[in-house]
C-alpha positions as CSV (number, residue, x, y, z in Angstrom):
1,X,-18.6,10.9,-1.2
2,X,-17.4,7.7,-2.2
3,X,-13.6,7.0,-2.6
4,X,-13.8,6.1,-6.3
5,X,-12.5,9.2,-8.0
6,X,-9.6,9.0,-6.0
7,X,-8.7,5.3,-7.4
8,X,-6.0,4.2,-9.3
9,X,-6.9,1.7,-11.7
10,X,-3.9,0.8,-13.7
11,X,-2.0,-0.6,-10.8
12,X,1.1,-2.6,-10.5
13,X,0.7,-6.3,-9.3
14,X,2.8,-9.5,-8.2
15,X,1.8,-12.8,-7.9
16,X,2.0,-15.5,-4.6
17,X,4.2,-18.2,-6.5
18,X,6.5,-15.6,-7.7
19,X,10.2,-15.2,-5.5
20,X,11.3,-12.9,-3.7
21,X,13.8,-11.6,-6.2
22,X,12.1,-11.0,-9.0
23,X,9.3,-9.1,-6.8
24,X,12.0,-6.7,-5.5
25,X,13.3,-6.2,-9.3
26,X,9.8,-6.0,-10.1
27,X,9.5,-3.2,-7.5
28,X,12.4,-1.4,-8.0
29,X,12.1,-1.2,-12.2
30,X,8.5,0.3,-11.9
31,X,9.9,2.6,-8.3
32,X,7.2,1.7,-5.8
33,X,7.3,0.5,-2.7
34,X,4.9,-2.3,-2.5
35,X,2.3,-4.1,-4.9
36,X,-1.1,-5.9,-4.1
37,X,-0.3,-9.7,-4.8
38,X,-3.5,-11.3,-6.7
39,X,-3.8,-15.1,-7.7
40,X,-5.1,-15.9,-11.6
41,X,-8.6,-14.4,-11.3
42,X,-7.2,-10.7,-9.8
43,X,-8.5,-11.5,-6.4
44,X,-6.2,-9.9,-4.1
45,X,-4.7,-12.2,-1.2
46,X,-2.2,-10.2,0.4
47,X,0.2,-6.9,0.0
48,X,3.9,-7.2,-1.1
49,X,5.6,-4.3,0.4
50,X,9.8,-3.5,1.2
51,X,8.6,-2.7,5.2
52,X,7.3,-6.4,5.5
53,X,10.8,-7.9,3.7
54,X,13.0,-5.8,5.8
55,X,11.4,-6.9,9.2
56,X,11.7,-10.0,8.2
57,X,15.4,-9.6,8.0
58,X,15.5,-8.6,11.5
59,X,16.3,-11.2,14.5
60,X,12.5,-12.2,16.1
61,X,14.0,-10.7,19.6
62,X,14.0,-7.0,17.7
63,X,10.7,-7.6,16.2
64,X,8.8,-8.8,19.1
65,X,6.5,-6.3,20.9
66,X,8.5,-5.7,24.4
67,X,12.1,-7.1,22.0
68,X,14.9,-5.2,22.1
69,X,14.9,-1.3,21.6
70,X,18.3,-1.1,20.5
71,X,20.9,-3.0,18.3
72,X,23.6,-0.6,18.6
73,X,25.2,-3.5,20.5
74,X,25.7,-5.7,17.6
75,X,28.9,-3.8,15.9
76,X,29.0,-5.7,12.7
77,X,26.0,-6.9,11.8
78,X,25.3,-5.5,8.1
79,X,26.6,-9.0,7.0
80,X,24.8,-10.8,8.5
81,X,21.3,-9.3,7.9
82,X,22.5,-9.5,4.2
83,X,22.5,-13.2,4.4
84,X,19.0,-13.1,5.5
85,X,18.3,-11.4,2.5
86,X,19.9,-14.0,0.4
87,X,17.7,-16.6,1.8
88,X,14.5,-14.5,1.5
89,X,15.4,-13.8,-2.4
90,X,14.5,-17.6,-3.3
91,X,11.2,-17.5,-0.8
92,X,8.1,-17.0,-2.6
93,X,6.0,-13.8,-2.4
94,X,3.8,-15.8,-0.2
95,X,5.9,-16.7,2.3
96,X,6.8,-12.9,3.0
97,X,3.8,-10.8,2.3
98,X,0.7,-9.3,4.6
99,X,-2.3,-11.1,4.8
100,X,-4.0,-8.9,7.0
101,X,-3.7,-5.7,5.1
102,X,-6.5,-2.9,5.3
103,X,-8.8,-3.3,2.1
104,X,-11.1,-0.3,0.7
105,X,-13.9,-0.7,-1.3
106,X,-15.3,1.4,-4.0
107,X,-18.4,2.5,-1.7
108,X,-15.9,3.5,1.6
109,X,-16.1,7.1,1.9
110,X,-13.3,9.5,1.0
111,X,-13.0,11.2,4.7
112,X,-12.6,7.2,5.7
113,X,-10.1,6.6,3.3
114,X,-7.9,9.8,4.4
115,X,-8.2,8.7,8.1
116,X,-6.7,4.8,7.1
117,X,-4.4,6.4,5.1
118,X,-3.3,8.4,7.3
119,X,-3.2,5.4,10.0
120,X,-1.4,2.5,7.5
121,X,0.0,4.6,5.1
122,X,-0.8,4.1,1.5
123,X,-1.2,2.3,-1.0
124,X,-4.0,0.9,0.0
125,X,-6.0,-1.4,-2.4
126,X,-9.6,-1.0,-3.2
127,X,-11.4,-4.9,-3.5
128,X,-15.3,-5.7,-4.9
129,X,-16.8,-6.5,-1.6
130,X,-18.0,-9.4,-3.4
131,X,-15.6,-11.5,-4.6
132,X,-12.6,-9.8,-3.2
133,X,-11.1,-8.8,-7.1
134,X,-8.5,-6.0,-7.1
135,X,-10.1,-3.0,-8.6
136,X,-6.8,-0.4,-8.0
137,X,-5.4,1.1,-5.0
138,X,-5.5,4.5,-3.1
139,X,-2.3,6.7,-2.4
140,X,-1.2,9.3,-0.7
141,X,-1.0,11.6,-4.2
142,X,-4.2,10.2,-5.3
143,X,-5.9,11.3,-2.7
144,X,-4.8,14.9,-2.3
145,X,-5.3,14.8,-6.0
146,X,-9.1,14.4,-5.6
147,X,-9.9,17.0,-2.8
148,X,-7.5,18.8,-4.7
149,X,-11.0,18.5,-7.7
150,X,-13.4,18.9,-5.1
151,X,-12.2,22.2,-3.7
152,X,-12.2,23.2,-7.4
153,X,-15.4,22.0,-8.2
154,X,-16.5,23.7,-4.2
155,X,-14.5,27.3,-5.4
156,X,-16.6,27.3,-8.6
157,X,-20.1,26.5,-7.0
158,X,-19.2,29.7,-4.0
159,X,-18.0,31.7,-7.3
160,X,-21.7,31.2,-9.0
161,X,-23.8,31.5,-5.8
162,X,-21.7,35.0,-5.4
163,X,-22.7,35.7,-8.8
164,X,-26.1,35.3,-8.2
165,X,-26.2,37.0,-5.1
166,X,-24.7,39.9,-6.7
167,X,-27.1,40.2,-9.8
């Protein structure tokens, strides 16, 4: 079963050029936690999402693979990491967002879906396979939603074939 009827379609979008400021007012005024970025003709080029910003507020020795495990030694350092932030603010969405972020497409099948989701967490957006336009995205909700139809839609089919084994 294809992942279509567990798409959201009307879906909340920033743009490359736009800073970092006004994405994370864009964010926070609409409360989600990240939005597919898409150039002039909706073709999505990367994800905009609050995990991406705040690593990048980090010090590259605590986000490297075998970095540091523990910061507890830096007493103080709130300030500091919000003087990243300030910097960040006047970057550009494209300077900060994931390139490489798992795409869907309208023909990927709903148990495949649930398994990324479960792996990269959601949203995820759904892309034509063809020219890469943003269609809508995949959540969590969404998708409990729609098995939440198909065990209706299951329920009423068992109900029927009892009723006809019982007549």
């Amino acid at each position: 079963m294809p992942c279509d009827s567990a798409m959201v379609t009307n879906v909340y979008t920033v743009r490359p050029d736009m800073n970092v400021a006004d994405a994370l007012e864009y964010l926070q005024t609409h409360n989600i936690r990240s939005a597919p970025v898409v150039d002039e003709e909706n073709r999505m080029v990367g994800l905009f999402c609050l995990s991406v910003l705040l690593k990048n507020l980090l010090p590259v020795s605590v986000t490297m693979e075998e970095g540091l495990q523990k910061l507890n030694f830096l007493i103080g350092a709130g300030p500091g990491i919000a003087k990243r932030l300030r910097k960040v603010k006047f970057q550009t969405v494209a300077d900060v967002m994931r390139t490489d972020a798992v795409v869907l497409h309208v023909s990927t099948p709903i148990w495949e879906v649930l398994r990324l989701v479960v792996k990269y967490g959601s949203p995820l957006p759904v892309v034509d396979e063809k020219d890469n336009k943003l269609l809508g995205i995949i959540s969590e909700q969404s998708c409990l939603d729609d098995l939440h139809n198909i065990l209706k839609e299951v329920e009423e089919e068992e109900r029927l074939e009892q009723q006809t084994q019982t007549s």
